[in-house]
N, CA, C and O atoms as CSV, one atom per row, in Angstrom:
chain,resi,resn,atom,element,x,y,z
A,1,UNK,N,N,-135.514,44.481,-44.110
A,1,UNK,CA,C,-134.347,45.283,-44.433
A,1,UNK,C,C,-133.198,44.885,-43.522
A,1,UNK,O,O,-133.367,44.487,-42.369
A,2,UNK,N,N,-131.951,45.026,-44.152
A,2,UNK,CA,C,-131.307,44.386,-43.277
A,2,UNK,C,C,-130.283,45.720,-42.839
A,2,UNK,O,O,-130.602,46.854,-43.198
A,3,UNK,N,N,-128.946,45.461,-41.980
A,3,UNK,CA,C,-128.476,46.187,-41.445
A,3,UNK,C,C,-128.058,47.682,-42.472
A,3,UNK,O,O,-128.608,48.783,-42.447
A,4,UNK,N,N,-126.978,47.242,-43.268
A,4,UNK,CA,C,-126.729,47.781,-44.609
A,4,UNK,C,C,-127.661,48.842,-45.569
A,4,UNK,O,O,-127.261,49.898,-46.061
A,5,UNK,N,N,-128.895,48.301,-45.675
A,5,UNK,CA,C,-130.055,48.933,-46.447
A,5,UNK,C,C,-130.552,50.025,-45.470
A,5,UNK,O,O,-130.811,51.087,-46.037
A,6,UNK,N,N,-130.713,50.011,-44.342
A,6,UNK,CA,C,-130.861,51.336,-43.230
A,6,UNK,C,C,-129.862,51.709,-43.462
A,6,UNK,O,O,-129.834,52.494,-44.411
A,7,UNK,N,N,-128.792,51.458,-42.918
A,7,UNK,CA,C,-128.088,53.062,-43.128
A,7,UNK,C,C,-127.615,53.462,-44.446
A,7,UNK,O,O,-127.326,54.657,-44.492
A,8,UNK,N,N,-127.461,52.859,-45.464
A,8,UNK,CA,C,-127.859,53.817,-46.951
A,8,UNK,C,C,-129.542,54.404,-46.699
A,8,UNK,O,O,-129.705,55.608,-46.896
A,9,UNK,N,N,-129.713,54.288,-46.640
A,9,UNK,CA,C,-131.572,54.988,-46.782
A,9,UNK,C,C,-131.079,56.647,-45.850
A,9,UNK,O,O,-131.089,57.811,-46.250
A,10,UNK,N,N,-130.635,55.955,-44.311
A,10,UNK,CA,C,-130.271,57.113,-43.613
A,10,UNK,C,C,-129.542,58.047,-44.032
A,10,UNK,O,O,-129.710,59.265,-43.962
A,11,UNK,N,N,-128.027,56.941,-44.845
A,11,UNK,CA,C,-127.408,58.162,-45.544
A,11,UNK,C,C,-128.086,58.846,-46.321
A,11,UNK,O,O,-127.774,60.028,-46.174
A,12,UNK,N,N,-129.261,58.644,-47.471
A,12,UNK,CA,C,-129.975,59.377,-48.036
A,12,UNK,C,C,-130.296,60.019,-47.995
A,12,UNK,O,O,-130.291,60.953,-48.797
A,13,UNK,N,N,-130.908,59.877,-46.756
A,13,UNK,CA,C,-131.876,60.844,-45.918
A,13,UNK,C,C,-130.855,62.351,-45.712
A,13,UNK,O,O,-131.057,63.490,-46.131
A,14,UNK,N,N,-129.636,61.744,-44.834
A,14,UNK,CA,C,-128.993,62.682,-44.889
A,14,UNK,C,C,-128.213,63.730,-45.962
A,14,UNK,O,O,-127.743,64.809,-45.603
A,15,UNK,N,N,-128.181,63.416,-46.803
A,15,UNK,CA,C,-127.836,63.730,-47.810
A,15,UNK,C,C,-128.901,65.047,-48.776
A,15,UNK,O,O,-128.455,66.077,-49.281
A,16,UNK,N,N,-130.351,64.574,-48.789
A,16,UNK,CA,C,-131.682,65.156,-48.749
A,16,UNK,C,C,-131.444,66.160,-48.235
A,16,UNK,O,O,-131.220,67.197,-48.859
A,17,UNK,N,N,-131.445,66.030,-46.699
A,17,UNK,CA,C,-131.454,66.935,-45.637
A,17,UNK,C,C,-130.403,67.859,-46.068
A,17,UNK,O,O,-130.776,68.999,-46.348
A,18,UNK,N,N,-128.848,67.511,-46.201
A,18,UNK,CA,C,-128.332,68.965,-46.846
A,18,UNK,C,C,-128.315,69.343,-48.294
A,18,UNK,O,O,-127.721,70.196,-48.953
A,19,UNK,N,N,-128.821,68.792,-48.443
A,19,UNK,CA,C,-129.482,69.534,-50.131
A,19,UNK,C,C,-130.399,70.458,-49.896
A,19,UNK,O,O,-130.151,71.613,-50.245
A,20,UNK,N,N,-131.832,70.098,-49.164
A,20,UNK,CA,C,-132.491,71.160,-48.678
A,20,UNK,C,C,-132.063,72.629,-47.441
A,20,UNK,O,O,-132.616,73.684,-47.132
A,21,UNK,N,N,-131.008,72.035,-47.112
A,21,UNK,CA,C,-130.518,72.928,-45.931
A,21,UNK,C,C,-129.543,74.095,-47.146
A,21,UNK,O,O,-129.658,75.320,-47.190
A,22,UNK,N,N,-128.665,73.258,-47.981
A,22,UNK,CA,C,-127.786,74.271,-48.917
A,22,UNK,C,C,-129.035,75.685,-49.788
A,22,UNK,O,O,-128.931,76.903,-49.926
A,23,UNK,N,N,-130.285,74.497,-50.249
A,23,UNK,CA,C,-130.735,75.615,-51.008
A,23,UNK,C,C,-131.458,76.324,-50.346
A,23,UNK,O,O,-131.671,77.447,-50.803
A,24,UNK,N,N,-132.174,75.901,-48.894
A,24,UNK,CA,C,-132.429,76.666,-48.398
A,24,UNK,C,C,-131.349,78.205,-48.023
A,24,UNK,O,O,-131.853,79.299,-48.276
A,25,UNK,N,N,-130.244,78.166,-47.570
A,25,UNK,CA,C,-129.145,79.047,-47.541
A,25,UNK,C,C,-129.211,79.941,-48.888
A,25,UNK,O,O,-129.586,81.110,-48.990
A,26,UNK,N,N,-128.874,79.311,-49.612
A,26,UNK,CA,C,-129.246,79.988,-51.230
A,26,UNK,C,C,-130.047,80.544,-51.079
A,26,UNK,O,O,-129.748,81.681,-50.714
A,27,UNK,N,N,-131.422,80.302,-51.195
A,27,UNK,CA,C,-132.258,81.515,-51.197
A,27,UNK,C,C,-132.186,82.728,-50.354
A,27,UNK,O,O,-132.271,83.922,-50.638
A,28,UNK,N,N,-131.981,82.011,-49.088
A,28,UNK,CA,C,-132.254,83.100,-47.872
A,28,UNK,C,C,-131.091,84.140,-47.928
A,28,UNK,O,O,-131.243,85.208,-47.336
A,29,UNK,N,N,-129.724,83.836,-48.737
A,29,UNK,CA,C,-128.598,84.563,-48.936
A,29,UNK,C,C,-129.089,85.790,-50.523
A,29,UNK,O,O,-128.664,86.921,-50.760
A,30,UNK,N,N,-130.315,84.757,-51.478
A,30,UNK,CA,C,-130.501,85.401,-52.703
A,30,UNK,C,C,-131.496,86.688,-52.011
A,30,UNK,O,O,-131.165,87.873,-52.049
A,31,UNK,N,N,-132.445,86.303,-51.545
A,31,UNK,CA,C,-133.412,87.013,-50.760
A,31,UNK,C,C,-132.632,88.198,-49.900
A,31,UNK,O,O,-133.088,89.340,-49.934
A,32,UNK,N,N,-131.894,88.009,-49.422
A,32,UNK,CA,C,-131.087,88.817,-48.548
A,32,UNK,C,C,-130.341,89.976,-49.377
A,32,UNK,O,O,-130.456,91.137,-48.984
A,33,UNK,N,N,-129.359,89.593,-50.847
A,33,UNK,CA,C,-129.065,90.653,-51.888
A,33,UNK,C,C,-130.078,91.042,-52.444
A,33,UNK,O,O,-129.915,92.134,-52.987
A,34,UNK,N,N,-130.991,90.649,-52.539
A,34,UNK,CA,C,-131.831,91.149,-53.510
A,34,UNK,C,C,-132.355,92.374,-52.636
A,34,UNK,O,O,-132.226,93.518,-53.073
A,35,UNK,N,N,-133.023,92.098,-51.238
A,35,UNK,CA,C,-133.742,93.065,-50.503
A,35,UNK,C,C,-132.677,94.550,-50.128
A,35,UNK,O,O,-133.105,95.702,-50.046
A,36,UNK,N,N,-131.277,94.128,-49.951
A,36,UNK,CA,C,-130.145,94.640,-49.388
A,36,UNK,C,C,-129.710,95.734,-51.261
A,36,UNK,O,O,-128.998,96.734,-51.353
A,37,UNK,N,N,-130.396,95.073,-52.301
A,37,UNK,CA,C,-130.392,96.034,-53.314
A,37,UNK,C,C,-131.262,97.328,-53.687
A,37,UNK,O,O,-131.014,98.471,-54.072
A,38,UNK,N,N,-132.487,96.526,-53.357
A,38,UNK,CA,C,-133.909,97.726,-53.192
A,38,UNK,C,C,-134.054,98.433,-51.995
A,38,UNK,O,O,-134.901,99.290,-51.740
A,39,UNK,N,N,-133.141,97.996,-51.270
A,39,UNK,CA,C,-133.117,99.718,-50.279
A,39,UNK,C,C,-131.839,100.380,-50.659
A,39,UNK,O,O,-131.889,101.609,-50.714
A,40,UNK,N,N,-130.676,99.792,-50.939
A,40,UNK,CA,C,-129.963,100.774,-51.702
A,40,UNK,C,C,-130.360,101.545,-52.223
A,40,UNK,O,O,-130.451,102.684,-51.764
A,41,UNK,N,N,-130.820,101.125,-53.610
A,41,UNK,CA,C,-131.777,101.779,-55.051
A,41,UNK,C,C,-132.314,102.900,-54.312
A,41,UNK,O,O,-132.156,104.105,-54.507
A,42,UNK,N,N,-133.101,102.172,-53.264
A,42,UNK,CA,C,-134.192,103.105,-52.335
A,42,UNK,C,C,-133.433,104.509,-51.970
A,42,UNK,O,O,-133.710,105.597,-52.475
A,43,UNK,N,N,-132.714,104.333,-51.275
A,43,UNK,CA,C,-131.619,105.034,-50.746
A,43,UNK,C,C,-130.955,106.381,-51.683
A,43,UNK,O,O,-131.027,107.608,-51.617
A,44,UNK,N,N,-130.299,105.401,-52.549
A,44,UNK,CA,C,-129.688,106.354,-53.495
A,44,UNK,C,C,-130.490,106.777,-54.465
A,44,UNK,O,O,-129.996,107.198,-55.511
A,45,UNK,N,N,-131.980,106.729,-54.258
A,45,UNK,CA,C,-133.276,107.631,-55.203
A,45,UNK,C,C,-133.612,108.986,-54.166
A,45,UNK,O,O,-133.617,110.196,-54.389
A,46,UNK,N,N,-133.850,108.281,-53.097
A,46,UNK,CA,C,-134.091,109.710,-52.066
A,46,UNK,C,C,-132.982,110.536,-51.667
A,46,UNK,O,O,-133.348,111.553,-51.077
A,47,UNK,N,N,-131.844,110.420,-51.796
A,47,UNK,CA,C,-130.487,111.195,-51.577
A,47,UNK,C,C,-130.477,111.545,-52.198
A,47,UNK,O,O,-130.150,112.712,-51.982
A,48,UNK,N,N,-130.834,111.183,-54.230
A,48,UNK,CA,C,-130.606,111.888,-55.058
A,48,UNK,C,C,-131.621,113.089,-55.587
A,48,UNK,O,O,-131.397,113.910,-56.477
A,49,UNK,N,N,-132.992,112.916,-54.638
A,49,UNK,CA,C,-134.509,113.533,-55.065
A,49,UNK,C,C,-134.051,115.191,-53.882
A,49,UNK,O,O,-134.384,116.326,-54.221
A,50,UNK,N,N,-133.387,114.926,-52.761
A,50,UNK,CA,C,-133.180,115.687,-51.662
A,50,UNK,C,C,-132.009,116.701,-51.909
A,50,UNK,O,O,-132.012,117.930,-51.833
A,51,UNK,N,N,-130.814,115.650,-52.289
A,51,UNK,CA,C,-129.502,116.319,-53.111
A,51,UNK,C,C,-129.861,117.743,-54.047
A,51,UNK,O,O,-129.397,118.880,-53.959
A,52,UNK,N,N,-130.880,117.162,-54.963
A,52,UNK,CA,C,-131.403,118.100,-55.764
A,52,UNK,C,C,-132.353,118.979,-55.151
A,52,UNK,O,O,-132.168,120.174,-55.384
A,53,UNK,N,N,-133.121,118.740,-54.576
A,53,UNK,CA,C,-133.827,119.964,-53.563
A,53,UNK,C,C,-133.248,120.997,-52.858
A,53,UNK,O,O,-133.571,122.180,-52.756
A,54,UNK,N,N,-132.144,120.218,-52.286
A,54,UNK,CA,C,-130.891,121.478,-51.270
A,54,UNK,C,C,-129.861,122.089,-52.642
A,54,UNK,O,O,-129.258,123.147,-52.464
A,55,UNK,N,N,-129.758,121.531,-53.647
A,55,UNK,CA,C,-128.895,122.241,-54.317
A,55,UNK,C,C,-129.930,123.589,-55.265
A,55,UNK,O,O,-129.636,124.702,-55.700
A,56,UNK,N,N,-131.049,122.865,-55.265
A,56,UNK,CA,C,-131.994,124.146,-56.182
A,56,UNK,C,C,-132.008,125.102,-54.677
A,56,UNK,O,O,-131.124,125.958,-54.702
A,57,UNK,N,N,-132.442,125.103,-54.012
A,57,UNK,CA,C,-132.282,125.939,-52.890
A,57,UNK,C,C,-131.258,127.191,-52.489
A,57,UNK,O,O,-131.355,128.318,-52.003
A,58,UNK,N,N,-130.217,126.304,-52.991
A,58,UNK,CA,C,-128.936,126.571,-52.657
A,58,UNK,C,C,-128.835,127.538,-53.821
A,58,UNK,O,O,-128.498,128.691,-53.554
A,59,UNK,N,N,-129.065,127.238,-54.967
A,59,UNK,CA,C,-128.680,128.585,-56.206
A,59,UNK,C,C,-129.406,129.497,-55.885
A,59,UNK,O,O,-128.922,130.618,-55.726
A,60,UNK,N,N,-131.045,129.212,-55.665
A,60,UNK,CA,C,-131.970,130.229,-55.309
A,60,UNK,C,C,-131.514,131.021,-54.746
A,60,UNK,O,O,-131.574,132.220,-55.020
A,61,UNK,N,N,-130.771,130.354,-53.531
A,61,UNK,CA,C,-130.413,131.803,-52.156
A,61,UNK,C,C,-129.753,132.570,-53.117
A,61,UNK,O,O,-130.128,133.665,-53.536
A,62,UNK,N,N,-128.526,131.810,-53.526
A,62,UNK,CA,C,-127.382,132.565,-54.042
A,62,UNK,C,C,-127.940,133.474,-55.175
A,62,UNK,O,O,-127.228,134.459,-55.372
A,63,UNK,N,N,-129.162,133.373,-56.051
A,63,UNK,CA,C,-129.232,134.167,-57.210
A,63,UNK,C,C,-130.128,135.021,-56.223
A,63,UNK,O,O,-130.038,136.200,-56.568
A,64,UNK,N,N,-130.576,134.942,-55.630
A,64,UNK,CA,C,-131.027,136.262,-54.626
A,64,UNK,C,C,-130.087,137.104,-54.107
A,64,UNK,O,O,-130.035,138.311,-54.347
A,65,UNK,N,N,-129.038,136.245,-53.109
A,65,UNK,CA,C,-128.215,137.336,-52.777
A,65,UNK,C,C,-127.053,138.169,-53.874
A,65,UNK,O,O,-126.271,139.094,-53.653
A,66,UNK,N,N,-127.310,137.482,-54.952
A,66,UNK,CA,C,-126.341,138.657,-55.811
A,66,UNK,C,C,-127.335,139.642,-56.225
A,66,UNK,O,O,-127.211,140.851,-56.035
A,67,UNK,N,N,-128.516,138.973,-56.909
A,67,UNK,CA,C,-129.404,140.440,-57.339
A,67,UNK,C,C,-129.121,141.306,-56.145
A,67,UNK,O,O,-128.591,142.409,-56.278
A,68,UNK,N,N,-129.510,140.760,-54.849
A,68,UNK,CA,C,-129.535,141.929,-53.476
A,68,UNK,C,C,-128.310,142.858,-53.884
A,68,UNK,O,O,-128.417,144.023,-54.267
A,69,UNK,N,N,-126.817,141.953,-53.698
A,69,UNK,CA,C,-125.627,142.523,-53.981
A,69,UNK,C,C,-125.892,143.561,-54.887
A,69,UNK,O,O,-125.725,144.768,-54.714
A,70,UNK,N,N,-126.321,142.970,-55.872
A,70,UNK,CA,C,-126.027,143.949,-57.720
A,70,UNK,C,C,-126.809,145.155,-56.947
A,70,UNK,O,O,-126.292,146.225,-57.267
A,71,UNK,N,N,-127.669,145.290,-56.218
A,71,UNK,CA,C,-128.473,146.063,-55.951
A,71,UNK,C,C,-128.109,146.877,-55.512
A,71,UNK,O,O,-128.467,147.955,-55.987
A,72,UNK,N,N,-127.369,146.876,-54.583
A,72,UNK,CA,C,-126.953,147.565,-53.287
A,72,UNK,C,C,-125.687,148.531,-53.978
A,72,UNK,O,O,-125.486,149.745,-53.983
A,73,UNK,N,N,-124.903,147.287,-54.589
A,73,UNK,CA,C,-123.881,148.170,-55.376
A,73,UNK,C,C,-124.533,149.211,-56.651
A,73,UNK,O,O,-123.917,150.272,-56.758
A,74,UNK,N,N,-125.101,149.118,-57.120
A,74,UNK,CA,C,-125.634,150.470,-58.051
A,74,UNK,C,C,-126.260,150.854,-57.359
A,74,UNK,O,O,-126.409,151.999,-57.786
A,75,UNK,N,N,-127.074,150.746,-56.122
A,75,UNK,CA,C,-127.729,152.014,-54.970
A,75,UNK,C,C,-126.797,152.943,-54.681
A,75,UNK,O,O,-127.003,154.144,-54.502
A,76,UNK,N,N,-125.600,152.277,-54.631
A,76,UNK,CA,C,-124.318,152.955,-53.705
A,76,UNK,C,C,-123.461,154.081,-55.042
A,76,UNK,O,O,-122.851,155.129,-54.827
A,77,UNK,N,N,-123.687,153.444,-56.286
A,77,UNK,CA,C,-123.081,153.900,-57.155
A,77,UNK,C,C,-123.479,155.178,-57.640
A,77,UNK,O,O,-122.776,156.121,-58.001
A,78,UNK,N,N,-124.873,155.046,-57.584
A,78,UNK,CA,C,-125.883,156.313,-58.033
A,78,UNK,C,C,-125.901,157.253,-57.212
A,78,UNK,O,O,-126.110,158.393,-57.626
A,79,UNK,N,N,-125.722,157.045,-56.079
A,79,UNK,CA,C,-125.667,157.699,-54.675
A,79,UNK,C,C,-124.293,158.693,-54.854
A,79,UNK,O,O,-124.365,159.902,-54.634
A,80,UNK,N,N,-123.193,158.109,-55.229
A,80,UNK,CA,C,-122.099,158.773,-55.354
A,80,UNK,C,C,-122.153,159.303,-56.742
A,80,UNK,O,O,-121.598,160.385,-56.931
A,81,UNK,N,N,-122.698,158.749,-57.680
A,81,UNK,CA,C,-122.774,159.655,-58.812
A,81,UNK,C,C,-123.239,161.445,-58.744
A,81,UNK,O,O,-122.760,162.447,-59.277
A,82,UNK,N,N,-124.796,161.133,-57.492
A,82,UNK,CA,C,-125.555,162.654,-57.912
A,82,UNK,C,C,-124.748,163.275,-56.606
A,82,UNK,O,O,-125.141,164.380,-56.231
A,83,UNK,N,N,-123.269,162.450,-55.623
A,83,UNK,CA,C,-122.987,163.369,-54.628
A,83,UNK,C,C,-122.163,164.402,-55.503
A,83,UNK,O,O,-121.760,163.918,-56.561
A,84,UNK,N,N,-121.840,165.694,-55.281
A,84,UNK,CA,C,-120.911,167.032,-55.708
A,84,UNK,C,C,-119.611,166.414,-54.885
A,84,UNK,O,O,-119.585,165.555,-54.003
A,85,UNK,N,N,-118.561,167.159,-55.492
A,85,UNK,CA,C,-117.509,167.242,-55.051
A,85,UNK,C,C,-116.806,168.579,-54.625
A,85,UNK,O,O,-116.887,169.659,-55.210
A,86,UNK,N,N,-116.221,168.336,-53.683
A,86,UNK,CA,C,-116.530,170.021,-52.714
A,86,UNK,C,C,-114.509,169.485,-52.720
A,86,UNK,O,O,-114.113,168.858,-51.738
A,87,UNK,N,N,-113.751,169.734,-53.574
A,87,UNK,CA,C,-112.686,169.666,-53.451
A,87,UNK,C,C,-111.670,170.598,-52.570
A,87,UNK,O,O,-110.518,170.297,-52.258
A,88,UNK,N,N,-112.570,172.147,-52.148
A,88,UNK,CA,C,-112.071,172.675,-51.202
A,88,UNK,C,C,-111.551,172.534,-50.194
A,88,UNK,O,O,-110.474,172.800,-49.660
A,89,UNK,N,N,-113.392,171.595,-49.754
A,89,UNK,CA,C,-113.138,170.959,-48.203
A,89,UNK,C,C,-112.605,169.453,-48.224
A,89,UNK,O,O,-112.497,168.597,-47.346
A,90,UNK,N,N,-112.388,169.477,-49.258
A,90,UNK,CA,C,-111.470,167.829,-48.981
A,90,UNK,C,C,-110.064,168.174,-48.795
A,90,UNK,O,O,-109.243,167.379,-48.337
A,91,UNK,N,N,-109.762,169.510,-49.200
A,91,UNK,CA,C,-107.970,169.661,-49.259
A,91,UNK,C,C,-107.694,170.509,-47.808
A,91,UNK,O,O,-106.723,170.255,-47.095
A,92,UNK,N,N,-108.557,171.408,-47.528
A,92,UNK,CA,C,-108.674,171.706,-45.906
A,92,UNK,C,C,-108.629,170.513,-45.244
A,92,UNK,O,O,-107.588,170.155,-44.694
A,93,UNK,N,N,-109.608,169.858,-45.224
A,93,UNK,CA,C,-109.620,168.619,-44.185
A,93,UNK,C,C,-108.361,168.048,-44.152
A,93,UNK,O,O,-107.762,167.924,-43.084
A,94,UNK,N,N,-107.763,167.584,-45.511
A,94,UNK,CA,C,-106.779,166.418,-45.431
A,94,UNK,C,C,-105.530,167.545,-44.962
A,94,UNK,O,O,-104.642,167.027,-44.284
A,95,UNK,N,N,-105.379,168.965,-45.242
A,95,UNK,CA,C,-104.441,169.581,-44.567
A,95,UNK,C,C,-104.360,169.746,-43.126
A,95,UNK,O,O,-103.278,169.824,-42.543
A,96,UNK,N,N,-105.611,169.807,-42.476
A,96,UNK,CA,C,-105.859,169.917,-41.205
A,96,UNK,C,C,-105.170,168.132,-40.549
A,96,UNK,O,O,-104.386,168.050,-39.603
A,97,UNK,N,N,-105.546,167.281,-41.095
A,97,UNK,CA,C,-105.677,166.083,-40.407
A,97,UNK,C,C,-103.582,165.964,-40.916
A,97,UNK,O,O,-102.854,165.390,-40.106
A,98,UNK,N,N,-103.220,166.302,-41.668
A,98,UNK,CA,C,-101.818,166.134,-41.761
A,98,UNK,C,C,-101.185,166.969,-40.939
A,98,UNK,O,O,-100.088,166.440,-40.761
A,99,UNK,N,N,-101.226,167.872,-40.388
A,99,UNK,CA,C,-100.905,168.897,-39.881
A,99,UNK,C,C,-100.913,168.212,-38.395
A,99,UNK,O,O,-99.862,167.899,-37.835
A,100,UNK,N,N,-102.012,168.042,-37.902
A,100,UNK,CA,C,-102.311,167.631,-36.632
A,100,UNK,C,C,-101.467,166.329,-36.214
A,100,UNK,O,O,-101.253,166.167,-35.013
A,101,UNK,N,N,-100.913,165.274,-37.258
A,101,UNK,CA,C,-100.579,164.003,-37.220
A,101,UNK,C,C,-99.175,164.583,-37.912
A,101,UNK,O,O,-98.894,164.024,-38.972
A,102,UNK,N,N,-98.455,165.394,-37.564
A,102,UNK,CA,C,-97.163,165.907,-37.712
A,102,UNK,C,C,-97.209,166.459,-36.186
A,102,UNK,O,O,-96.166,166.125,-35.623
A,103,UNK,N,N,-97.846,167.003,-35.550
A,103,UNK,CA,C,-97.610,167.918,-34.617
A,103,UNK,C,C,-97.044,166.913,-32.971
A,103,UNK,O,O,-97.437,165.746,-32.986
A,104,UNK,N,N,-96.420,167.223,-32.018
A,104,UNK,CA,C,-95.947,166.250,-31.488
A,104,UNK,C,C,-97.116,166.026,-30.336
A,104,UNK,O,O,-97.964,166.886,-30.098
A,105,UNK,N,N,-97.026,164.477,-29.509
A,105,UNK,CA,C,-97.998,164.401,-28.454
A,105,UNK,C,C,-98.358,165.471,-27.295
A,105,UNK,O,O,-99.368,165.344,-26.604
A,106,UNK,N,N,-97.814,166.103,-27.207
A,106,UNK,CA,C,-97.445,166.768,-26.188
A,106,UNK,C,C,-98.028,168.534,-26.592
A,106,UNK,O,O,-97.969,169.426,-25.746
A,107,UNK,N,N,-98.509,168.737,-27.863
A,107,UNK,CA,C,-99.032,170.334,-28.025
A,107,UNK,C,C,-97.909,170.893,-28.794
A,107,UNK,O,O,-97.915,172.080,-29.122
């Protein structure tokens, strides 16, 4: 072989060499989206499995605390329904308490 015929061969060689170096890159870049997709996926399956756990949660409380509410308010309602009304002593009182809050600090 003479001078010429080595270094084409070498260039070859080199040439080889980044062909395998490019596709090597390629893959390791394909490999890299691909893995960098299935934990996304991953990701945005368990955010969305949890999302939905805290939001069922979340109505639960809330449809509890209104029944409680609804509750409390017709406890309170019935309560004042069977109270009497003593309109006597409501017009004494409120005369007494006007009377007193007219009168000056001093007696």
């Amino acid at each position: 072989m003479d001078e010429q015929q080595i270094l084409n061969h070498l260039f070859d060689l080199e040439k080889n060499a980044a062909a395998i170096v490019d596709e090597a890159n390629t893959e390791a870049n394909k490999r890299i989206n691909d893995h960098e997709t299935a934990c996304r996926n991953a990701y945005e399956s368990q955010y969305a499995k949890e999302y939905a756990a805290l939001e069922d949660a979340y109505k639960g409380q809330i449809a509890a605390l209104d029944a409680d509410y609804q509750q409390k308010l017709d406890d309170y309602k019935g309560s004042l329904q069977g109270a009497a009304l003593d309109k006597a002593a409501f017009f004494t009182l409120a005369k007494k308490l006007l009377c007193e809050a007219s009168l000056p600090a001093g007696g």
